[in-house]
FISEFI-192383 format. One record per residue (C-alpha): residue number from 1; residue in three letters; x, y, z. Coordinates in Angstrom, 3 decimals, m for minus. Example, Ala and Ser with C-alpha at 12.3 -4.5 7.8 and 13.67 -1.06 7.14 Angstrom:
  tivo  fifi         x         y         z
     1   ala    12.300    m4.500     7.800
     2   ser    13.670    m1.060     7.140
! end
This chain:
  tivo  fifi         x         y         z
     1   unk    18.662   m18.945    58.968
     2   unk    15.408   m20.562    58.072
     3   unk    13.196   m17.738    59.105
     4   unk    10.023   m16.187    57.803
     5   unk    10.967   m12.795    56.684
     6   unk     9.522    m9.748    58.828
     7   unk     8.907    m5.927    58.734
     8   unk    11.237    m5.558    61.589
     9   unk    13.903    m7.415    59.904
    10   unk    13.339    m5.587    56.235
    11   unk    13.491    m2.327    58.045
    12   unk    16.881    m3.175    59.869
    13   unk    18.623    m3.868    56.635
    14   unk    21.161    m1.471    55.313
    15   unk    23.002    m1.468    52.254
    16   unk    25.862    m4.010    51.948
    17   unk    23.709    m6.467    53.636
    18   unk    23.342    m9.973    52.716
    19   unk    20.114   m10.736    50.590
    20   unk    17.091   m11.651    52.656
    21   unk    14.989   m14.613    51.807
    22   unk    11.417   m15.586    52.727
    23   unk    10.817   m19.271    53.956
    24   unk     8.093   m22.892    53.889
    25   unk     4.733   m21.708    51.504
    26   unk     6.933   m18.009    50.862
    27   unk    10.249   m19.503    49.613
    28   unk    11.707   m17.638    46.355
    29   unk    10.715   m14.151    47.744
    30   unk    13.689   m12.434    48.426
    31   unk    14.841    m8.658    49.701
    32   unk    17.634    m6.408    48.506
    33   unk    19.170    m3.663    50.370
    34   unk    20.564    m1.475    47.330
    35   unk    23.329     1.228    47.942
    36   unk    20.901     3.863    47.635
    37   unk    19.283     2.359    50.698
    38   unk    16.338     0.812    48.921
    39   unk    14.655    m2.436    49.333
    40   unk    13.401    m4.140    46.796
    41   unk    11.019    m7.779    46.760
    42   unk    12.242   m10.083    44.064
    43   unk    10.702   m13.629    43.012
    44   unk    13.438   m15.798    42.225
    45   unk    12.632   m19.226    40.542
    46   unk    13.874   m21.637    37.733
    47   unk    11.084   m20.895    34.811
    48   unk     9.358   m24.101    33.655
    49   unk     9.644   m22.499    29.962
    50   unk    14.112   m22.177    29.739
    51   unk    14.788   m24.070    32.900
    52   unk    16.548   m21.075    33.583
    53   unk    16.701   m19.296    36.945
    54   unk    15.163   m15.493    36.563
    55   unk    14.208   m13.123    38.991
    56   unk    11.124   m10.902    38.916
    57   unk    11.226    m7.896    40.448
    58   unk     7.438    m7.376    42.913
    59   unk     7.984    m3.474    44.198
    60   unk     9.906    m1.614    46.562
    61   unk     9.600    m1.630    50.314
    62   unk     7.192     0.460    52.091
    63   unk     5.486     1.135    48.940
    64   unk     4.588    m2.470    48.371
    65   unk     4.570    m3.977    51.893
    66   unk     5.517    m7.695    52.885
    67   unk     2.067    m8.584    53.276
    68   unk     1.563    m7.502    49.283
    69   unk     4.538    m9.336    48.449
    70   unk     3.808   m12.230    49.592
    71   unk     0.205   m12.102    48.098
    72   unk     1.841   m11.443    44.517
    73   unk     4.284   m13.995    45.491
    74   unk     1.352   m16.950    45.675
    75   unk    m0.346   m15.511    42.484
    76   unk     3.243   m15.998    40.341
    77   unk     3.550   m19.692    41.930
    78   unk     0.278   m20.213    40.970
    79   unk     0.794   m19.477    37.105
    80   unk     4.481   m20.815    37.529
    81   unk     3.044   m23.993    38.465
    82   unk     0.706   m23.768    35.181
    83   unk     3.641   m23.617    33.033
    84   unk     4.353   m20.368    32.306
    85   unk     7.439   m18.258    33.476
    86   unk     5.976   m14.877    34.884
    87   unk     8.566   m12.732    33.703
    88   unk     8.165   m13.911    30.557
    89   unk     4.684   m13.575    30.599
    90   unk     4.965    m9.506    31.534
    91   unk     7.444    m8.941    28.969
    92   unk     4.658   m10.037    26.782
    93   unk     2.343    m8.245    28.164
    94   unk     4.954    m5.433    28.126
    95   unk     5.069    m5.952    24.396
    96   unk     1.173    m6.164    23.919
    97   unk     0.594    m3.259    25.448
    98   unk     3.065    m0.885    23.622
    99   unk     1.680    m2.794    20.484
   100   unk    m1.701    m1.488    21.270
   101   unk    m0.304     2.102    22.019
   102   unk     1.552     2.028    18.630
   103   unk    m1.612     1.065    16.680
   104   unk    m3.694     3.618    18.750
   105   unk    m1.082     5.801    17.458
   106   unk    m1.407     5.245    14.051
   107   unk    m4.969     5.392    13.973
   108   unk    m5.497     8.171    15.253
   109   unk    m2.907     9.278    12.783
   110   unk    m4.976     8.208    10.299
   111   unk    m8.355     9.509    11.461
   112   unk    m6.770    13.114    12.020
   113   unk    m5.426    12.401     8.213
   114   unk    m7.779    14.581     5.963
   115   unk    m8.422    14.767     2.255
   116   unk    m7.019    18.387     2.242
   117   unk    m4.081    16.872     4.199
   118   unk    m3.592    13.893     1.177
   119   unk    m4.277    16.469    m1.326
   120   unk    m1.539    18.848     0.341
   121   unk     1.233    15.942     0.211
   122   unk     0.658    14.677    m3.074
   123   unk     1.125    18.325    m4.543
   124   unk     3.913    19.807    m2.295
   125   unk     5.790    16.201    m2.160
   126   unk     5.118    15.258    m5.724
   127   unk     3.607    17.382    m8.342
   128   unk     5.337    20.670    m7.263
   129   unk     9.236    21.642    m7.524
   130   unk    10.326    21.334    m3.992
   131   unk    13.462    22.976    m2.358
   132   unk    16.130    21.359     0.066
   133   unk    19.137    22.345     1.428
   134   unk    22.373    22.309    m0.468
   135   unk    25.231    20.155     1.222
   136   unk    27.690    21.486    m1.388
   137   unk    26.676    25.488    m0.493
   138   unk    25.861    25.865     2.805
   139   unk    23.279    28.144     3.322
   140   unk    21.466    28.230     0.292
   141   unk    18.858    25.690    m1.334
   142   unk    18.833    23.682    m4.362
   143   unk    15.839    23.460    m6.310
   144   unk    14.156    19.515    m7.060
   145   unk    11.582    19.529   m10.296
   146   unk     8.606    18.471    m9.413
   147   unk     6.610    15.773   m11.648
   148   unk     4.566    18.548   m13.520
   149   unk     5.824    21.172   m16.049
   150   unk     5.033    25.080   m13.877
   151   unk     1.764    25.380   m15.883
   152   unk     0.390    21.868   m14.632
   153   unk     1.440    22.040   m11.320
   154   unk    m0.822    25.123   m10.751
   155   unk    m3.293    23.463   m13.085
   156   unk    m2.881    20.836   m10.591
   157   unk    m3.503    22.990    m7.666
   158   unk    m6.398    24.659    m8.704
   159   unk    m8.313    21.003   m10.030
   160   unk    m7.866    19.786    m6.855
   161   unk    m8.909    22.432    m4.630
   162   unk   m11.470    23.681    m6.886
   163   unk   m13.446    20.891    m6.116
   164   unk   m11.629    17.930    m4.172
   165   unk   m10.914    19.844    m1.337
   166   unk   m14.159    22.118    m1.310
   167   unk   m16.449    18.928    m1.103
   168   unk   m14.185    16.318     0.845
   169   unk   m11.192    18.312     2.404
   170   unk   m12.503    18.235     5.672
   171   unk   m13.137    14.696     6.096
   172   unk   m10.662    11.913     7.421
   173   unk    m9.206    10.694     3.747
   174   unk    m9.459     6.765     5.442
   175   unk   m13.153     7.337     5.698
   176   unk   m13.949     8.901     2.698
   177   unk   m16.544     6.540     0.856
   178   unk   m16.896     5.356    m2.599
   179   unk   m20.592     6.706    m3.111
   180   unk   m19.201    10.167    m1.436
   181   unk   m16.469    10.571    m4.353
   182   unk   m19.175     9.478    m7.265
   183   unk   m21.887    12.385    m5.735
   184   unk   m18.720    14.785    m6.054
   185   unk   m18.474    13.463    m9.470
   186   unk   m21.965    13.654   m10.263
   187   unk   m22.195    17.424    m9.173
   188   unk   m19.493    18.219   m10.703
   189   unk   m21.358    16.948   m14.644
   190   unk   m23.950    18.124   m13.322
   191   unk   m23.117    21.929   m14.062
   192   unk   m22.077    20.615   m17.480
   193   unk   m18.055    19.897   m16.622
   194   unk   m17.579    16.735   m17.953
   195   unk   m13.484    16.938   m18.483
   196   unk   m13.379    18.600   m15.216
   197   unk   m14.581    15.580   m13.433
   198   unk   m12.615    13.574   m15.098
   199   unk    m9.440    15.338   m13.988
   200   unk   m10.274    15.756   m10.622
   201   unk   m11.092    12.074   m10.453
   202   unk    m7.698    11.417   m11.828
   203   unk    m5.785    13.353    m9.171
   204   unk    m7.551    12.412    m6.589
   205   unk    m6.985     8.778    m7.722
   206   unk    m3.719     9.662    m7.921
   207   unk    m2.935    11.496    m4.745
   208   unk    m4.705     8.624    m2.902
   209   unk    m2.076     5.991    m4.399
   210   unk     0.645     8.560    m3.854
   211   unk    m0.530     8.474     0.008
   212   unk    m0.861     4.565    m0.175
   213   unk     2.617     4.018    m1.444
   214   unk     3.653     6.175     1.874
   215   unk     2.172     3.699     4.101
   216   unk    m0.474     6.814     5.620
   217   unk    m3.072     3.528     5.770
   218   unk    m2.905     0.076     6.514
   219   unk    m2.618    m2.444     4.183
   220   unk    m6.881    m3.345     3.963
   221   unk    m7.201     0.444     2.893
   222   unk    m8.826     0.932    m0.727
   223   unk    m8.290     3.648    m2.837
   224   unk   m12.075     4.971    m3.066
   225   unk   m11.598     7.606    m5.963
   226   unk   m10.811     4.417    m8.064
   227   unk   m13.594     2.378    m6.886
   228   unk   m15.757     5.453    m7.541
   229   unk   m14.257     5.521   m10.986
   230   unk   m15.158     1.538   m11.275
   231   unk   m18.757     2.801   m10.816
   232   unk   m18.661     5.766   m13.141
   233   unk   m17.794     3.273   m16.045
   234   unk   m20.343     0.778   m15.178
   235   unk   m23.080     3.474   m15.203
   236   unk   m21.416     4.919   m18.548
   237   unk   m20.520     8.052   m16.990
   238   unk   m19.112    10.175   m19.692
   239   unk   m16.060    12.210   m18.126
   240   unk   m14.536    13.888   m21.255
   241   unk   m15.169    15.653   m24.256
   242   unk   m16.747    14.784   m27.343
   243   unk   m14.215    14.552   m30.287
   244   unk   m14.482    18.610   m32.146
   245   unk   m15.379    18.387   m35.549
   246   unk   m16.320    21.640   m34.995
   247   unk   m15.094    24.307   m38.167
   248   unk   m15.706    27.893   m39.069
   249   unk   m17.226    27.940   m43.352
   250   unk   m15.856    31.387   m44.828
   251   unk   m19.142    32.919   m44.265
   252   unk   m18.687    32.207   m40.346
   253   unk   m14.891    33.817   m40.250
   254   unk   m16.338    36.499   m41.991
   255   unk   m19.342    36.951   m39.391
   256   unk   m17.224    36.232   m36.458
   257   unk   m13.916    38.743   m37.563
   258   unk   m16.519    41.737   m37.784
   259   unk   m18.355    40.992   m34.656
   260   unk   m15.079    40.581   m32.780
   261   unk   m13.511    43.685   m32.557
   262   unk   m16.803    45.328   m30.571
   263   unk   m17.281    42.014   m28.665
   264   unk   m16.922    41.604   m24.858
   265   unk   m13.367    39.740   m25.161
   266   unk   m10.810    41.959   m23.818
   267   unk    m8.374    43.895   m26.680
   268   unk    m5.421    40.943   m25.642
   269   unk    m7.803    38.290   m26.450
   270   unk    m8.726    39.887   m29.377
   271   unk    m5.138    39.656   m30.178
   272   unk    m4.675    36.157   m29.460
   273   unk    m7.759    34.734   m31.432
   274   unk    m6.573    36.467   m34.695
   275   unk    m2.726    35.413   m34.159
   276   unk    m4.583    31.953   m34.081
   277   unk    m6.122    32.582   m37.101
   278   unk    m3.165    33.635   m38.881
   279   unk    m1.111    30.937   m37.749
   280   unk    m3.024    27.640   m36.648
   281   unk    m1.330    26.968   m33.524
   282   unk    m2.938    26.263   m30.281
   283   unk    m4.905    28.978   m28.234
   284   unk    m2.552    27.953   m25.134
   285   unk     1.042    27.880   m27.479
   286   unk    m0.170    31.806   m28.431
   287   unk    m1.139    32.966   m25.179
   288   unk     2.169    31.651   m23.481
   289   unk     4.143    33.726   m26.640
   290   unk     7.650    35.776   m25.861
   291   unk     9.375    38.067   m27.752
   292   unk    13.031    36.664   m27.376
   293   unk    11.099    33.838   m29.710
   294   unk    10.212    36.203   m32.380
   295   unk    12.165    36.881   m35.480
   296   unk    10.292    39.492   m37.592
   297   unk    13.390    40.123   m40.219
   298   unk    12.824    36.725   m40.947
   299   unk     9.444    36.200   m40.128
   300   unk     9.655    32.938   m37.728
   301   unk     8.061    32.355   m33.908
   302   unk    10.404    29.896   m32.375
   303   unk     7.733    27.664   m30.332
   304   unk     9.567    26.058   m27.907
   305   unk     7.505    24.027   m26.068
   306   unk     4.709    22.530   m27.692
   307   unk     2.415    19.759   m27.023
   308   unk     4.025    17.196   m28.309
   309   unk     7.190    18.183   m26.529
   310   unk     8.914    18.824   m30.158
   311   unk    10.489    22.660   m30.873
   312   unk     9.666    23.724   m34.534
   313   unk     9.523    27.457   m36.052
   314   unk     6.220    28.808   m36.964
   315   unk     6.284    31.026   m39.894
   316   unk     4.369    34.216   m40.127
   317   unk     2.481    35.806   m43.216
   318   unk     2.846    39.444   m44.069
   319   unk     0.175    40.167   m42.115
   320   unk     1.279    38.570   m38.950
   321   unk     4.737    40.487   m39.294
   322   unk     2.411    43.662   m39.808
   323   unk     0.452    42.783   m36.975
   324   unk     3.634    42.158   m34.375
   325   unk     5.434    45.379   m35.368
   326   unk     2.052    47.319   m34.003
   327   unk     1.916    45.056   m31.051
   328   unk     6.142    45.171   m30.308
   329   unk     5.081    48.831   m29.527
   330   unk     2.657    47.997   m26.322
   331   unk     4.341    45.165   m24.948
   332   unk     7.331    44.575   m23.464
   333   unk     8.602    40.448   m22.066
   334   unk     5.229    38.931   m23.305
   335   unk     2.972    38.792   m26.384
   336   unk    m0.184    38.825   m24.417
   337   unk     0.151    39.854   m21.396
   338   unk    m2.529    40.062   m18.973
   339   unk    m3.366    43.582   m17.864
   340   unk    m3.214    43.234   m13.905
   341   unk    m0.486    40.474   m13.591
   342   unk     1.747    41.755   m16.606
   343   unk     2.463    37.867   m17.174
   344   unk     0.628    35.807   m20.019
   345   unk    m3.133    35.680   m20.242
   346   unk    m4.026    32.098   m19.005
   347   unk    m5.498    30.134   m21.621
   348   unk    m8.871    29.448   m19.297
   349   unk    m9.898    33.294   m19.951
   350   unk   m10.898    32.342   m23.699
   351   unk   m13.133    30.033   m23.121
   352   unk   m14.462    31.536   m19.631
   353   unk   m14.873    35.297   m21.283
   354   unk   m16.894    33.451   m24.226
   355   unk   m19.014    31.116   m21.536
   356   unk   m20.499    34.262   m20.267
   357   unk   m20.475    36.771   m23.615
   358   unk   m22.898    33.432   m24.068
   359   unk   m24.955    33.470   m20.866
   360   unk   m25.256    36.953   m19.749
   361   unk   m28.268    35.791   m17.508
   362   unk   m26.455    33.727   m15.349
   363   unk   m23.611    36.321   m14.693
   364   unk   m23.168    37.774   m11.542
   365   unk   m21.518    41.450   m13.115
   366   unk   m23.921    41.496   m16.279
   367   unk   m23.260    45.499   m16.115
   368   unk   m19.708    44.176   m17.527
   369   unk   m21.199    43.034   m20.702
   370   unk   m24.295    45.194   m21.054
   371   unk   m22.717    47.462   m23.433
   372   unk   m20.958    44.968   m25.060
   373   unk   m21.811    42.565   m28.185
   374   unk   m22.748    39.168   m26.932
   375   unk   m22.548    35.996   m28.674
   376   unk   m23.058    35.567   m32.049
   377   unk   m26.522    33.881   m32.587
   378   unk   m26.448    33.724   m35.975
   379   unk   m23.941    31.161   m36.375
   380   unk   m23.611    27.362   m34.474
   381   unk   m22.067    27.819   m31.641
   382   unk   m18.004    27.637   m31.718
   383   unk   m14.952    27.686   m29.238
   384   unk   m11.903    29.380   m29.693
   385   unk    m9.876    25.359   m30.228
   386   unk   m12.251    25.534   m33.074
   387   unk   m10.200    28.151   m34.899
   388   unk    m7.243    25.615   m34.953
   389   unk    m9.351    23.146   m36.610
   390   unk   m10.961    25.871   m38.981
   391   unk    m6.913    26.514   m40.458
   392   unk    m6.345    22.703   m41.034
   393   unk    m9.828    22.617   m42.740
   394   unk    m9.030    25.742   m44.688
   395   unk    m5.522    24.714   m45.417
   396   unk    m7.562    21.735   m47.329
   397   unk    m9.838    23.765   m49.475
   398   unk    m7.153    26.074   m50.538
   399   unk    m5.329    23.303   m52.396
   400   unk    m2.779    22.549   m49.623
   401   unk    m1.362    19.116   m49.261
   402   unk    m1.758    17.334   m46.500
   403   unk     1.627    16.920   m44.814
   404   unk     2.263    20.593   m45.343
   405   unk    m1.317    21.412   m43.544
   406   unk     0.057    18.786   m40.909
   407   unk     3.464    20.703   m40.515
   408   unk     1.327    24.029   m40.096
   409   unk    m0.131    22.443   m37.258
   410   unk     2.873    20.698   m35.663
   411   unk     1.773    17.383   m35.753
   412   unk     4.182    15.027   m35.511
   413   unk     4.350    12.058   m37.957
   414   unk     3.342     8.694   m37.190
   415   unk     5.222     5.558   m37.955
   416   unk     7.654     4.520   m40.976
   417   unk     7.099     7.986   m42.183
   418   unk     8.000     9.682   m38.918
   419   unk    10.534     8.261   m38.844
   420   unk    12.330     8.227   m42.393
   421   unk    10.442    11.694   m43.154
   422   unk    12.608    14.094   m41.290
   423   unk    11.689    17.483   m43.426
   424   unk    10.455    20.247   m41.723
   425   unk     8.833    22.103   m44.603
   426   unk     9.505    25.677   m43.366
   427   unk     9.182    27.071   m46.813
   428   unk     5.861    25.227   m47.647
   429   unk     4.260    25.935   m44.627
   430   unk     5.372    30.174   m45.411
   431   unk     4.122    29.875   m48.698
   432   unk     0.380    28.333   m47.661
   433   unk     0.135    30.017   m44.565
   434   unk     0.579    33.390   m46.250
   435   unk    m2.079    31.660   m48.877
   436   unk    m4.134    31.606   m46.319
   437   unk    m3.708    35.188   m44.904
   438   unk    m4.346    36.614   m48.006
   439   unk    m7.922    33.974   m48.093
   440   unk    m8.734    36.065   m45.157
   441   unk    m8.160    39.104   m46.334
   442   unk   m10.688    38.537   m49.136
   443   unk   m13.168    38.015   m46.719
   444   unk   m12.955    41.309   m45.155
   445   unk   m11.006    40.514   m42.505
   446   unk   m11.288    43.356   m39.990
   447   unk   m13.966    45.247   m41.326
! end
């Protein structure tokens, strides 16, 4: 029947009836009497984009009355007429505006991102071992090395939050600012740090391309730590150490090994600076020492893990076997073991106990070292890495030849003769490294 649709007849409908229809300026609005019993407006029209007929759906009745209908009704003829099919054009809309929701959502995902955040992914996700659960034993958790050896991951850990965190943690990571890295920097040589900035600009470089490669920013994001570190080399920044060509003459070992057993270096470092002495490895390969490594009937220390990732067997003079059988007596799992922990002294405490032996001004305890011997004035100033150097030096005046005083030292070989020259020289390096015990000896060592 070609009648205008009314309230009266919407209301009458009931479900099962026929679809109503709308007539003259209002054809292509239609009503639906669902099941349910509710009655919904519908704009049905061929779209000018598919020449399809589609339906789109205006609101349910007495919510949207036939009055608003009709008024939505002339507003979708209206852009109809223009070309465009309204229900494709809200889909799109539909689409635009969850589009804008999901970007909302990610930046405000990336504002609430902090440094401490970045810092905290790259280190539990990366650097550090990880554990996950273990399809094969149900229950229990497998463990998944992390990228660093147990030492550097805590080394990690404590660069990063040392000063990475402390300055920057609590500032959105996407904001963080070239300039505001380089002042972090700056403070950081400022109190006389130099490597330390260096490393903390490293992992901070790093954890911000670990958090890149994650997609945590868009794709216009810059890493800033490496701009910063753009900057730092164009202003010739200096962020490491000056080779050491530092070495103790025999007058100096002679000054320093009677000053050192009164001096304000606790009796395990004691211990480890003259097992250093004795056997020119690294302060960090002695500290880390066990005893399941040490042989004293035949007078080896099984270094397992070295720097250059190569195992070798250090041997020991007569006086370092003399030494160990005293020290076997006091300690238990470890070498040098730290008093408080029971595990090994951290290599850091060397260089940290002799910072402030040096400047007892600027020392917040000074009653600690009152009583004690402070540095030794008389002589240029040395570190305990020095003492390394001072055995390949003293190796040299003693006569030594070089690629014994190299095997002393565990350097590895370089090129054709690295890799043709395959002898270990064990018995060389016993013979000059007892040489050289005996050299310190004669200077009075211990008195």
């Amino acid at each position: 029947m070609n009648k205008p649709l009314s309230a009266r007849a919407i209301e009458t409908m009931k479900p099962g009836d026929s679809i109503k229809s709308d007539v003259g300026e209002y054809t292509g609005l239609r009503v639906k009497c669902a099941k349910g019993g509710t009655k919904t407006f519908f704009y049905r029209y061929r779209s000018p984009e598919t020449e399809k007929l589609v339906q789109v759906k205006l609101g349910n009745y007495p919510q949207v009355s036939l009055a608003e209908a009709r008024v939505q009704l002339h507003e979708l003829k209206i852009l109809r007429k223009s070309g465009v099919c309204p229900k494709a054009q809200q889909q799109r809309n539909k689409l635009h505006v969850q589009k804008q929701k999901e970007e909302k959502r990610k930046q405000d995902e990336i504002t609430a991102y902090t440094v401490a955040d970045l810092i905290e992914v790259y280190l539990t996700q990366f650097i550090e071992d990880r554990y996950v659960e273990d399809r094969r034993k149900p229950g229990s958790k497998k463990r998944i090395p992390g990228a660093r050896k147990p030492k550097g991951q805590s080394e990690t850990r404590r660069t990063l939050y040392g000063d990475a965190v402390k300055t920057l943690g609590h500032l959105p990571a996407a904001s963080v600012t070239r300039k505001q890295v380089v002042d972090m920097v700056i403070d950081i040589v400022g109190r006389g740090a130099n490597v330390q900035a260096g490393n903390v600009l490293r992992e901070l470089s790093a954890a911000y391309e670990y958090s890149i490669g994650l997609g945590r920013f868009d794709d216009s994001f810059a890493n800033p730590a490496l701009l910063a570190k753009a900057s730092l080399k164009q202003a010739r920044v200096r962020l490491n150490s000056e080779r050491g060509r530092r070495t103790l003459s025999d007058l100096e070992i002679r000054e320093v090994l009677t000053w050192l057993p009164g001096s304000g270096f606790s009796p395990t470092q004691k211990n480890v600076l003259r097992f250093t002495l004795w056997t020119g490895c690294r302060t960090g390969e002695v500290c880390g020492a066990e005893w399941r490594d040490i042989d004293l009937d035949n007078g080896t220390w099984h270094l397992r893990d070295s720097k250059n990732a190569s195992q070798r067997y250090v041997q020991l003079s007569m006086q370092a076997i003399e030494f160990l059988k005293q020290l076997r007596l006091v300690t238990d799992i470890y070498l040098f073991p730290s008093s408080k922990t029971r595990l090994p002294i951290q290599q850091k405490s060397l260089t940290e106990t002799k910072w402030h032996l040096k400047n007892p001004e600027k020392v917040r305890n000074r009653m600690r070292y009152k009583k004690q011997q402070l540095w030794l004035d008389s002589i240029e100033d040395w570190s305990p890495h020095d003492l390394r150097r001072t055995v390949r030096t003293g190796l040299s005046r003693l006569g030594c030849p070089s690629e014994v005083a190299e095997a002393v030292l565990g350097h590895s070989r370089k090129g054709i003769e690295g890799t043709y020259d395959l002898h270990g020289y064990e018995s060389e390096c016993r013979k000059w490294l007892q040489k050289w015990a005996d050299h310190l000896d004669a200077l009075c060592i211990g008195t």
